[in-house]
N, C-alpha and C positions, 0 to 999 in steps of 0.2 A: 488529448494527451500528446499529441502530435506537433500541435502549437506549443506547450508548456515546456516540452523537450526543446524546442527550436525558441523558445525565448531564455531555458536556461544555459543555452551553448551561447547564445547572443548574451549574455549578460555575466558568462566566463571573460573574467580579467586575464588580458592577454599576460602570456610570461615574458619579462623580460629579460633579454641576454644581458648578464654580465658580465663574459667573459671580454676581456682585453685583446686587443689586438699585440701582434709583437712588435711592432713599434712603438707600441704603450708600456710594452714592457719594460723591451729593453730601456727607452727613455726613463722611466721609472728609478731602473734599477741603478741604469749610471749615472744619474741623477743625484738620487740616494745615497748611492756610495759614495760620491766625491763632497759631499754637503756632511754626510757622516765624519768623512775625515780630516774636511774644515773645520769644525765643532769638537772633533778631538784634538786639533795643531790649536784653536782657539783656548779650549778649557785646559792646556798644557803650557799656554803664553800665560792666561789669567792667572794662574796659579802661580807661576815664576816669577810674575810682577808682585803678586800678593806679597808672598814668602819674601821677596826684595824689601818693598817698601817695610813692612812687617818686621823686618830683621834691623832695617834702620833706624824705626820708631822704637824697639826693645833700647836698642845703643843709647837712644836719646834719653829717656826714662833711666837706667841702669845710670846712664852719665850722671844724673839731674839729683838721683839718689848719693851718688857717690857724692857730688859736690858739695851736696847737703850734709849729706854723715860727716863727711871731714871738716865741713867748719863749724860744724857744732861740738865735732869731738872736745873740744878743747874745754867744756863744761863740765863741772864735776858731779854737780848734783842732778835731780831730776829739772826737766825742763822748765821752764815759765816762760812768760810773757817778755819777762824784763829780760830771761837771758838769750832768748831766741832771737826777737825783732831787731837789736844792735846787731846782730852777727849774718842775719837776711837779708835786711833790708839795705841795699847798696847804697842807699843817700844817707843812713845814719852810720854806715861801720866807716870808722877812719881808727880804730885801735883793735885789739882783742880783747874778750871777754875778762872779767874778772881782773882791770888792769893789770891783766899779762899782755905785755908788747909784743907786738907782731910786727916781722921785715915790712918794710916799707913795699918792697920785691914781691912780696908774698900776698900782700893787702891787696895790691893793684892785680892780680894774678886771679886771688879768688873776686874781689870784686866785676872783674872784665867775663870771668865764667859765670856768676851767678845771675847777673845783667844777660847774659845769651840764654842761658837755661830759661828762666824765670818771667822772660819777658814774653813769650811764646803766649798768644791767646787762647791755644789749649790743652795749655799744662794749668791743670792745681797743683802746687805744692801745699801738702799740710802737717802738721806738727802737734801731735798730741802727748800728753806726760802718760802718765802710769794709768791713770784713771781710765784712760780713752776716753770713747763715748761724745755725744755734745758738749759736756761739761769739762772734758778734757783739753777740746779745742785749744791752743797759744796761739798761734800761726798759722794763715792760709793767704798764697799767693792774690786771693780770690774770690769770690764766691758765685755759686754754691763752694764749699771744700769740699777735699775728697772725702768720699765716705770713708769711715772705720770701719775693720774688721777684726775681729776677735782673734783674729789669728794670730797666736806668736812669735811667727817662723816669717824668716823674708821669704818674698814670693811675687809670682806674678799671675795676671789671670786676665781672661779678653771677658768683656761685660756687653752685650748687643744692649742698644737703648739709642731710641727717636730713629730708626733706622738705618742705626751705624755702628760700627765693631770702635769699642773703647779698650781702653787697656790701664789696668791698675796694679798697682806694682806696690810691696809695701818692705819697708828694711826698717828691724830694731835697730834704737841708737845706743853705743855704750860710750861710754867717759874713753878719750885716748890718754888721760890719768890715772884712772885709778878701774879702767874696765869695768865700770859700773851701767847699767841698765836704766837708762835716762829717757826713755821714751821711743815712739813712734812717729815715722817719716813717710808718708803715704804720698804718692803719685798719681793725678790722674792725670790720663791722659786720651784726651776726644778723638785725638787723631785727625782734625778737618780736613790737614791734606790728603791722608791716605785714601779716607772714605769718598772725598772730590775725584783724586786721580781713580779708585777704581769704578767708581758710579760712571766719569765719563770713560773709562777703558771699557766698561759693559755696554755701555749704547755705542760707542764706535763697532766693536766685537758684531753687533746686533745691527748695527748700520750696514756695514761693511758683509756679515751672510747676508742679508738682503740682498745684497746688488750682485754676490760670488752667486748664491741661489737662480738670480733670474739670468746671468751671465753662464750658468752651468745648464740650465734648462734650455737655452735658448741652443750653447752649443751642443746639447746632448740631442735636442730635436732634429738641429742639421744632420751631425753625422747620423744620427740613426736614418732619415732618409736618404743621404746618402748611402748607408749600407742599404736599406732597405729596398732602392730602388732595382737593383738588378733583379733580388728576388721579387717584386712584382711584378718584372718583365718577363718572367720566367713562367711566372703565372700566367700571366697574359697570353703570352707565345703557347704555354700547355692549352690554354683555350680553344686556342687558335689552328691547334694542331687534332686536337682531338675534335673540332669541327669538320676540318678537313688536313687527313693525313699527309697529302701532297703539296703543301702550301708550301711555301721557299720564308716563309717568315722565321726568323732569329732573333735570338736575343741581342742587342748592339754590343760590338768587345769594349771592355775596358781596358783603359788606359794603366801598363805599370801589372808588375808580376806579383800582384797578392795573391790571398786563397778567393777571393770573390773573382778576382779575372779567371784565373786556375777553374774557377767553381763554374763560370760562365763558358768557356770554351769544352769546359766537359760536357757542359748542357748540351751546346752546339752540335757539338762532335757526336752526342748521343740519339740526336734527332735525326741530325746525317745519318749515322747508322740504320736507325730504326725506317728510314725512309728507303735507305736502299735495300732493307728486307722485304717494303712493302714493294716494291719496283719489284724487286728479283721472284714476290712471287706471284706478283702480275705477269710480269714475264714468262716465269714457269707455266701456267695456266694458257695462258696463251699461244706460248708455243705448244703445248702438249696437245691443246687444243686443235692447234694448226695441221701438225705433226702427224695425228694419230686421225685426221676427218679422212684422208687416205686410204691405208688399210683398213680399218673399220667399215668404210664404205665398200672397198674388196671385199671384206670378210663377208659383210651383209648380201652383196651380191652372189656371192659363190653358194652363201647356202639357201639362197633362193633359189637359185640353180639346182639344186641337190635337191631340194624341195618340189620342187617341180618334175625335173626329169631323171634325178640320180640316181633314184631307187630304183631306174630299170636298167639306166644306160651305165654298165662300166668302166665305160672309157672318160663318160662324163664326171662319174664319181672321181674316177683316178685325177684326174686335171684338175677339178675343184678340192679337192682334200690338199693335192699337193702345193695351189697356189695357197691357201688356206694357210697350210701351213708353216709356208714360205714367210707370209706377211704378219705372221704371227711371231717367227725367228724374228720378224723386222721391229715388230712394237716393244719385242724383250731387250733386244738392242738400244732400240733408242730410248727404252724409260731407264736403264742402266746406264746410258752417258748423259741424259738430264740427271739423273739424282748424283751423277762426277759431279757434273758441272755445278748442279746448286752447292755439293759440300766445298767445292775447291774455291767459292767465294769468302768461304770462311776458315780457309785450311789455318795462314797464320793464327788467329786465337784460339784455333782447337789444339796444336802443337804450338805453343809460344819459346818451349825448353829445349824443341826436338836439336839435335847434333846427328849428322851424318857424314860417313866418312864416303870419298867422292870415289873412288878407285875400285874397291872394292863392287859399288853397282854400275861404273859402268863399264868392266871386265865380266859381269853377271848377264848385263843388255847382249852385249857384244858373243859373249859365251851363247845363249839362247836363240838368238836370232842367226849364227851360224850353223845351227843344229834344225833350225826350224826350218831355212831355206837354203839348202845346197845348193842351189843351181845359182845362189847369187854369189859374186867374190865380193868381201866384205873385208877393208881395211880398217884399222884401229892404228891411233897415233898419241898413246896419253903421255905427254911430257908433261908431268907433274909428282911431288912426293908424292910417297905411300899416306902422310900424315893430313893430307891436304883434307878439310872438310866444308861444310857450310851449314848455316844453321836454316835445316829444310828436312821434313821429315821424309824419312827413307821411300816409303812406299810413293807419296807424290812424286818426287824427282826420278825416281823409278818408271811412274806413269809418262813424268813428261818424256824422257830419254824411247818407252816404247812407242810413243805415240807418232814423236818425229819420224823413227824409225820406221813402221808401217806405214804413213803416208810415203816416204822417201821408195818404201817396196810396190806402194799400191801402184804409184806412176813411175816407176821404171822398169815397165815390159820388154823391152827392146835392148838398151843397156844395163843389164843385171850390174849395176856397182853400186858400192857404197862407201864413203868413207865418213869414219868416227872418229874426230880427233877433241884431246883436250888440252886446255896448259892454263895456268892460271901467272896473274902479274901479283903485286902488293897488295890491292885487295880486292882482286876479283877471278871467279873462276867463269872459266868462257869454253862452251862447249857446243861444235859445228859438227851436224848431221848435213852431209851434202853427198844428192845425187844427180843421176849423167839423163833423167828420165826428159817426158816433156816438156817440163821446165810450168809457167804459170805469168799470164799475159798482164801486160803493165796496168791495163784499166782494174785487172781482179787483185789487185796484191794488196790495196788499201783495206779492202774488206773482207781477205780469207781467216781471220780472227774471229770474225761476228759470227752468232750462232748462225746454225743450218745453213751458212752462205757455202754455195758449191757453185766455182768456173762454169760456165755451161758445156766446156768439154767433156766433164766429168760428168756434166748430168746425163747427156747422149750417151756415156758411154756405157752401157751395160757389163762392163766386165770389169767397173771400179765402182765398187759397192762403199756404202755410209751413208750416214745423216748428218756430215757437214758440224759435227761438235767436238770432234777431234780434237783440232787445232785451240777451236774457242779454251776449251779446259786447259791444254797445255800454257796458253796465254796467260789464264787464270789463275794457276797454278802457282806459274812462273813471277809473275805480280804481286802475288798476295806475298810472297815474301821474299819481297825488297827490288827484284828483278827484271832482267827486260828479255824483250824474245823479240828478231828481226830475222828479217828477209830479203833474200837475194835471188832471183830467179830473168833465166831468160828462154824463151820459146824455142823450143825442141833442143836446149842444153841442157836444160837441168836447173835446180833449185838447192840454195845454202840454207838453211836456217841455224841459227845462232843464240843461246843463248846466254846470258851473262849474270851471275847469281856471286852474290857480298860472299865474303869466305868470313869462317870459322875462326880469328884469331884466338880463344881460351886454350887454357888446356885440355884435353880429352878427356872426355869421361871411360871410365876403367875398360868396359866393355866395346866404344871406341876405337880404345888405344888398340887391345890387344885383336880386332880386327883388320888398323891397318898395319900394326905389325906383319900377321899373315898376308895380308896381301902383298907386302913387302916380299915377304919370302915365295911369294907364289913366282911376282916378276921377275925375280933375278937368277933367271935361267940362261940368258945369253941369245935367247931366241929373237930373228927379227919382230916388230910388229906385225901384225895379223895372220900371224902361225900360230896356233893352238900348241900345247904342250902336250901329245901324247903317252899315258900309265903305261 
């Protein structure tokens, strides 16, 4: 049974795919379209030559009729042989019928017309009396003549026959004597030039899509691979990347601002991103890793310690509890400024709208940090409107302004100063937190930005506490929208930092306004800077 299963899966006809690729498609499709609208510009030329030629061929026929009626009019009775052929036949008419004289003028006139009409090799003229029918026959240009029809009434009609559109035209004759009813004048007409000109207009027509056909397919194949190529690069590079996440491979830029370049540098820019997510949480990982082997390792020792001898010794307890708890304060610390740090990588697109007004927070900073630390003199210098803003959300710009600030307290033990000034040009606002502390050595100033990097003054020094992510955030902060943040520092003087953040040109939004309104009116007390306005 076993065998018979596994010979009728072997003997299962594989499925074939037949779905298309999309450059089978698209080729297909624009392809089609433009072959569709040759064949419609075609079948609307055909047509207009038709009706052309068609309309010339009626003129010629109507003409051939007319020439005929009028120089038979002149007959009084029913047709014959005898009175027809003299007045046809341009080698025998040199008079009028019925020796009635006719101009001389007049002879030459219809004879030079009936010679054009008559001599055409696919015109029948034919001429039947009352009788119709074969036996009616007088006169035919021709033969065959034109058929008879029973029809009373002039008229026209197309006849298909051996391949080709004919046309037969037929007009009663009456006497221009006596308006009598003298017989029948029928036209045929083969048409050989029209049926010629449109037989060769259809194989030109049919020549000429053949070559626009391979001429459209060939051009439709290029551009489609040229559109199509970015998009398999793109493919390729997703491969490539989902092979390996870190790989520096890209799609190549195109050349010129369409939507495939546009589509192509989004790619780019998308991978860029998604790569610096995967960095940032390698990094994250890594540091926390680093960060937290420390305490953890503390922690794990102390309550072995406890474990061991705690339970008898209270003094040991007390000392192990408290460092315990110390480096516990320390790991809430620092997974609180890693989880800044990671969201302040992404601050601009999580506020891309945000507007804030500059005055207002950092009269808020300054307000707080003189209430927190008396013992320090803290100077404030904002030369700038009440109106002034930047597009940076309130609480970041808030963080960065504390951050400077408490590092500016942390290292100025000795000289308690500070000063906060701001002022902004045309389009930028620039604001220096600068103190009088130890200032920060020329070798450490390239890398006091980078996570967890700390002077090694500061690490000896037990009595200036962090984890060194301070600054990093504030940097981060400051960058992710639009911004820059520098430094100026000399040993045992003191340290500037500076930063420089795009201003606000819109108008304010409601809520905005009517805060720096207040602010406005909070300033304009007449008081120097860095005096507080006491209720």
């Amino acid at each position: 049974m076993a065998m018979q299963k596994t010979e009728q899966k072997a003997r299962k006809p594989h499925r074939i795919d037949w779905r298309l690729s999309l450059r089978t498609k698209w080729t297909l499709i624009v392809a089609g379209t433009m072959v569709l609208f040759f064949a419609l510009f075609a079948s609307v030329l055909y047509q207009s030559v038709s009706q052309i030629l068609l309309s010339r061929e009626q003129g010629t026929v109507q003409d051939t009729l007319a020439a005929v009626d009028q120089r038979l009019g002149s007959i009084k009775e029913e047709v014959t042989s005898l009175t027809v052929n003299p007045l046809l036949n341009p080698n025998i008419y040199n008079s009028s019928a019925n020796d009635m004289p006719v101009p001389k003028q007049r002879s030459s006139f219809f004879s030079d017309s009936l010679i054009a009409k008559l001599s055409r090799e696919d015109i029948t003229v034919s001429v039947y009396d009352l009788k119709g029918g074969m036996k009616g026959l007088v006169f035919s240009t021709r033969s065959p003549e034109a058929p008879y029809t029973d029809n009373k009434t002039d008229g026209t009609r197309y006849v298909r026959s051996d391949g080709g559109l004919h046309l037969l035209a037929t007009r009663q004759l009456h006497s221009e004597l006596n308006n009598k009813h003298i017989g029948t004048a029928i036209v045929y007409n083969r048409m050989d030039a029209y049926n010629a000109s449109m037989h060769r207009l259809l194989w030109q027509i049919v020549a000429i899509g053949a070559l626009v056909f391979v001429l459209i397919l060939a051009v439709s194949v290029f551009l489609m691979n040229k559109l199509i190529k970015p998009i398999r690069q793109m493919t390729e590079t997703m491969t490539v990347v989902h092979d390996d996440p870190n790989t520096s491979v890209r799609v190549p830029a195109l050349k010129g601002s369409d939507e495939l370049s546009q589509l192509v540098g989004e790619f780019n820019g998308m991978l860029d991103t998604l790569q610096s997510y995967i960095k940032q949480q390698q990094r994250f990982v890594q540091d926390v890793s680093h960060e937290l082997r420390t305490p953890v390792a503390v922690l794990e020792g102390h309550l072995q310690l406890l474990n061991r001898w705690g339970k008898d010794d209270p003094q040991v307890l007390a000392e192990s509890l408290g460092a315990s708890l110390q480096e516990l304060d320390r790991m809430k610390h620092l997974i609180q400024e890693m989880l800044d740090l990671t969201r302040a990588d992404n601050a601009a697109t999580t506020y891309p709208d945000a507007v804030t007004v500059v005055l207002p927070v950092l009269n808020s900073v300054f307000n707080n940090t003189t209430m927190l630390h008396g013992d320090f003199q803290i100077e404030k210098d904002f030369d700038l409107p009440a109106t002034t803003a930047i597009r940076m959300y309130r609480n970041h710009f808030e963080q960065v302004l504390i951050i400077l600030v408490d590092n500016a307290i942390k290292y100025s033990q000795k000289r308690k100063e500070i000063h906060i000034s701001a002022a902004t040009d045309e389009r930028t606002l620039s604001v220096i937190v600068q103190d009088f502390g130890r200032g920060i050595a020329k070798k450490d100033l390239p890398q006091i930005f980078n996570r967890f990097y700390r002077a090694d003054e500061a690490r000896s020094d037990t009595d200036v506490s962090g984890n060194g992510l301070g600054l990093s955030i504030a940097h981060r902060l400051v960058t992710e929208y639009g911004g820059d943040i520098t430094v100026e520092s000399v040993v045992g003087h003191g340290s500037l930092f500076r930063i420089d953040l795009p201003l606000f040109k819109g108008p304010l939004p409601p809520e905005e306004a009517a805060e720096a309104k207040e602010a406005d009116n909070d300033d304009d007390d007449g008081l120097p800077p860095g005096i507080i306005k006491m209720s």
